[in-house]
N, C-alpha and C positions, 0 to 999 in steps of 0.2 A: 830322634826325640829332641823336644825343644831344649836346649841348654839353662833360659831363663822362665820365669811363670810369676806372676805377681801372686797365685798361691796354687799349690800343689796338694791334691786330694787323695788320702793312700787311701783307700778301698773303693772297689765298682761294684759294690750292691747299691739297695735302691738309696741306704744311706746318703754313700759321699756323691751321687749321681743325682739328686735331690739337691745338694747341696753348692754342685757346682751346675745344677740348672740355674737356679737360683739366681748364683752368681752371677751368673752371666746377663741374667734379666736385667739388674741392678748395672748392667755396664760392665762390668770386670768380666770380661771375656781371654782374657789372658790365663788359662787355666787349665792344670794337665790332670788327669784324674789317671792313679798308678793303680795297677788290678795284678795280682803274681798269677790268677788263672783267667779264663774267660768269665765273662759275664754270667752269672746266676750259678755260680760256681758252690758261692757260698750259702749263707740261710736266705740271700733274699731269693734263691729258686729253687727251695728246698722246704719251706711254708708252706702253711694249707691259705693260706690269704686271706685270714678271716681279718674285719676290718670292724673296730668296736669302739663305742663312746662309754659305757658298760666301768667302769673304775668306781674306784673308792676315794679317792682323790680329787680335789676340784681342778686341779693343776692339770690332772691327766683327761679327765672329764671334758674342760672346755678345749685343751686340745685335740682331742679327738673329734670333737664337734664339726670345729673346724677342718682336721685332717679328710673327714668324711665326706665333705664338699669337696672339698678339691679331688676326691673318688669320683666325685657324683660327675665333674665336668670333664673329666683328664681324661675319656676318648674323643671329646669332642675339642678341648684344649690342643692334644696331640696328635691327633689322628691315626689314633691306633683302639684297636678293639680289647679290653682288659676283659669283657664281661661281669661288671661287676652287678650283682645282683643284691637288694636289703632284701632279704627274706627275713632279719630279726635274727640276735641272739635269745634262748631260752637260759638262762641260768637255773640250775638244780642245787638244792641243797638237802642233804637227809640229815641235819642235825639240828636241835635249837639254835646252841653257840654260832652258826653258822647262819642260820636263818635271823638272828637278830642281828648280826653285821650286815646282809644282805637287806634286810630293812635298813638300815643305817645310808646303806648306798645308795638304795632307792631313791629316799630321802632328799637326797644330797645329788642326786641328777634332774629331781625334778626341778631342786631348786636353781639346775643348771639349767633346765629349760628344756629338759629332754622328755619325752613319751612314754620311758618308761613305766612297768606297772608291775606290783607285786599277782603274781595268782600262785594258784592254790592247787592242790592237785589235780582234781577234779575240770580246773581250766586248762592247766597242762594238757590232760587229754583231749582237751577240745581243739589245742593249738597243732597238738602229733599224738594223731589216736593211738598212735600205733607203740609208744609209750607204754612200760609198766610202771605202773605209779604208787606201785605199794614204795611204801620205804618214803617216798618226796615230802616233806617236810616244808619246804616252801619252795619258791623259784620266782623270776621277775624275765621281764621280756622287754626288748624294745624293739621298735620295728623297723627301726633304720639303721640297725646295727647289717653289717652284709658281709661278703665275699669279693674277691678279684680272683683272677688269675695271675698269679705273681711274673710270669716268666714277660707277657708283653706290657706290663707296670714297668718293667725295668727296662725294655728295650724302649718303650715309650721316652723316658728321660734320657737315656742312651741318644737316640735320633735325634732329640729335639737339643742336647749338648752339644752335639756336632754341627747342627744348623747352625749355634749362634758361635760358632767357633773354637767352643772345649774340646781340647784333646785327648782324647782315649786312649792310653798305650794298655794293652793284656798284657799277660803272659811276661810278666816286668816285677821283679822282685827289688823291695828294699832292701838294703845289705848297711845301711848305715843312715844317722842325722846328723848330720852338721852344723856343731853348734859352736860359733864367734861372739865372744864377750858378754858370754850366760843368754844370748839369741839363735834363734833359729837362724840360718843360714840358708841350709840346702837339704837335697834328699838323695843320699848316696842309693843307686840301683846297682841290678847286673848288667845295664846298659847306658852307663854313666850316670853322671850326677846333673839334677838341675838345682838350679841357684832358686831360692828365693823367701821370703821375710818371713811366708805366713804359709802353714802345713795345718791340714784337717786330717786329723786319727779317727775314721770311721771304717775301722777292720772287723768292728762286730769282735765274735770271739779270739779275734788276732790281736786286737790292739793291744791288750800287756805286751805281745811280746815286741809290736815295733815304738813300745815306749821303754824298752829294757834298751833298747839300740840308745836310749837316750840317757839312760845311767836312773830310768823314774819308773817305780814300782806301781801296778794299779792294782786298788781290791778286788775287781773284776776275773770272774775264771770261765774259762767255757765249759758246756756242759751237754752232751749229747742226747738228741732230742730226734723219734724216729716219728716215721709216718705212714699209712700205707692207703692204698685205694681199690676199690673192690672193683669188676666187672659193673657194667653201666645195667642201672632199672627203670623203670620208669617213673617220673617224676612223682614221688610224694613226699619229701620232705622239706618245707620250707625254709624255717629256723635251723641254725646251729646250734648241737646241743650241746652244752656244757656242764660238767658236773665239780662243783668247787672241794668237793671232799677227796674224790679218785684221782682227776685232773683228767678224765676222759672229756673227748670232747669230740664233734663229727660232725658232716655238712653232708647235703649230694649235691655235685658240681652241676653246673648246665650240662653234661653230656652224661650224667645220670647216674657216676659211680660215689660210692658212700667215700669221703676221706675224713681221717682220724689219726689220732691220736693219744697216750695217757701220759701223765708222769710216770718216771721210773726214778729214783733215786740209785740203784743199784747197778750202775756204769761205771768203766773204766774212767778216770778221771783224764784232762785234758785236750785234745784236739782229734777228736775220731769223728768219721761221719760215716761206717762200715756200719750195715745193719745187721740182728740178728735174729734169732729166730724165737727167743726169751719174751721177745718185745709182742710177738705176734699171741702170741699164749696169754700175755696179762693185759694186751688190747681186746684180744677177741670175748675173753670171758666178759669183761667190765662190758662190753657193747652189745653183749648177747640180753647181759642181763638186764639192762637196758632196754634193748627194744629184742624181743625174743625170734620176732620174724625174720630177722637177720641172722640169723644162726646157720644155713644151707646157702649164703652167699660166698661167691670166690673172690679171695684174692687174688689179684694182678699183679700190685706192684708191690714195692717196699722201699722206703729210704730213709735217709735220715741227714743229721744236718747240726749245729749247735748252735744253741742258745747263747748269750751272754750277760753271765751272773752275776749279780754285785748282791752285797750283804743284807742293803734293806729294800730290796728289789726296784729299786727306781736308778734311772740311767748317769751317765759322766758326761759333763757338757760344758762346754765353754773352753775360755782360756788359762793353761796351766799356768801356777804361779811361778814356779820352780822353770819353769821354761815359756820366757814372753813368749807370742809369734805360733806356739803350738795349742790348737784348739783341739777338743775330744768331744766325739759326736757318737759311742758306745756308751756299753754297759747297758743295753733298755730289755734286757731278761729276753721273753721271747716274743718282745709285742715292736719291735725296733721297724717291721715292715710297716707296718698299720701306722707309724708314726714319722717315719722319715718324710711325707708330701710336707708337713705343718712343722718341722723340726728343722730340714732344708731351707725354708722357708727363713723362718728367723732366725739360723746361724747366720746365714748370707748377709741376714737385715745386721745383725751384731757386728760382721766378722767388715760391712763395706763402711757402716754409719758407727761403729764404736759405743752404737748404744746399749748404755747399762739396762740389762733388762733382770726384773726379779728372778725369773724362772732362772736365770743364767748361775746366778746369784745361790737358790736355791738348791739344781744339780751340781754344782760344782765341786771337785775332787778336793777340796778344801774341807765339805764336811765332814770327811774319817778322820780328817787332822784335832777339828776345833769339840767333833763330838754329834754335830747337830744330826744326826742321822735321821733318815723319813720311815716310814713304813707305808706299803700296799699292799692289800688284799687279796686284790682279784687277779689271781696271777693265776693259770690255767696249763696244764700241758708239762 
């Protein structure tokens, strides 16, 4: 393993893999990205890959705009097959309260320049007949919202790192930060230490804990988040369906099995990614009830995986202040896949060029200090 790195990237999901593709684009090819398991180990291959412009936010809205391009070209950019398909998110809501926020977002994407459109039950069924629509209240669509398969998104960046020189070490645990004269230094492992100025924390639900190695506390918590996927049918489901009140939500992949998911608040807290079998009982019902035809279909698989949490659901990013030299590329709840193509992007641009950018400004771990906290909405799953 290299001894020096002009910057060291702890996590190989699509995150820090994004981040030191990036890097490397911009020149800085000098770059080790530390992983303590193999690749897709974590939440980036353990997702359903849904891939959404769909926010409350104009911050998160036009990033995803752009995130979703760089979907749209990245088997052709990399030469790897993702699958990515826009079939459209459908959003559900069965409340007012819900449905006038969901107007709100509308709103507020078209005036981002998106396709979006609110419908009504009645279109619902036109969009998935197969839908029970008692109860829908409102819902909104847009049709270039889509899916990937997460596992060759990530090996995608993976290969094309390697091409331009970033170093990949797996199965490589941090064990310490080295910090000289309130700087970052180096990154102490179970297979030495490398030296160098500039470390990206993009551990997803790890990074509290390889920021504690550093004596700095993050509001970020993980939070266990399962999934399952049924035997394959044939193709009738376009759109992702998403319901903002349950947090159920479900797609049928190209090879034709239903994958899903719901919120469960009612988890062991902290770093588990064991499934169970509680999860399958308050998936299946919310999905039944849903679309009823699905009620005689098997499940195949199960997994799970964790989220990571912060308090007003939007991500940690940028440069700590408490520690020059350490950037944080966590905290983005459970939408960090969907967002790391457009986030990789502009850390690289921040982290090569110095430039002050708002959004930098805006995430930044400074807010829980000074107060200014955000809020989103559309937070699902």
């Amino acid at each position: 393993m290299k001894e020096r790195a002009s910057v060291v990237v702890v996590g190989g999901g699509i995150m820090g893999l994004a981040t030191a593709y990036n890097l490397a684009l911009r020149g800085v090819r000098d770059v080790v990205v530390l992983e303590q398991s193999y690749l897709c180990s974590g939440a980036s291959g353990r997702n359903g890959g849904g891939v959404r412009a769909q926010w409350s936010s104009e911050t998160n809205i036009r990033l995803m705009r752009e995130s979703i391009q760089i979907c749209r070209q990245f088997a052709t950019d990399m030469g790897i097959n993702v699958w990515f398909r826009q079939g459209g998110y459908l959003f559900l809501t069965r409340t007012e309260a819900r449905a006038r926020q969901l107007a709100a977002s509308v709103e507020l994407q078209r005036q981002c320049g998106l396709p979006t459109r609110l419908v009504d039950a009645s279109d619902v069924r036109k969009l998935v007949p197969e839908l029970d629509g008692r109860g829908i209240v409102a819902a909104s669509y847009n049709p270039d919202d889509g899916v990937v398969f997460p596992w060759p998104f990530v090996w995608g960046y993976a290969r094309a790192c390697e091409r331009l020189g970033v170093a990949i070490e797996t199965f490589t645990r941090v064990r310490g930060i080295d910090v000289r004269g309130g700087h970052v230094a180096g990154v102490v492992t179970d297979r030495g230490t490398v030296a160098t100025e500039r470390v990206v924390n993009a551990c997803g639900a790890w990074s509290p804990e390889l920021m504690r190695l550093a004596s700095i506390e993050l509001p970020n918590r993980p939070h266990r988040h399962e999934i399952c996927s049924t035997e394959p049918l044939k193709a009738f489901l376009r759109p992702l369906v998403a319901e903002l009140e349950s947090g159920l939500y479900f797609s049928q992949s190209m090879r034709g099995e239903i994958v899903g998911g719901i919120s469960n608040d009612d988890v062991p807290e902290g770093l588990d990614q064991e499934s169970s079998p509680a999860f399958l009982g308050l998936y299946a019902r919310a999905l039944v009830a849903a679309m009823p035809s699905l009620g005689a279909v098997k499940v195949l698989r199960q997994w799970a995986g964790c989220y990571d949490l912060t308090p007003d659901g939007n991500p940690l990013v940028g440069e700590v202040d408490e520690l020059p030299g350490m950037y944080l590329a966590c905290g983005f709840m459970g939408h960090g896949f969907m967002m790391a193509p457009v986030m990789g992007k502009l850390l690289a641009q921040h982290i090569v060029e110095r430039t002050p950018l708002p959004l930098f400004e805006t995430w930044n771990l400074r807010r829980y200090r000074t107060g200014k906290l955000l809020a989103e909405t559309m937070i699902i799953g």
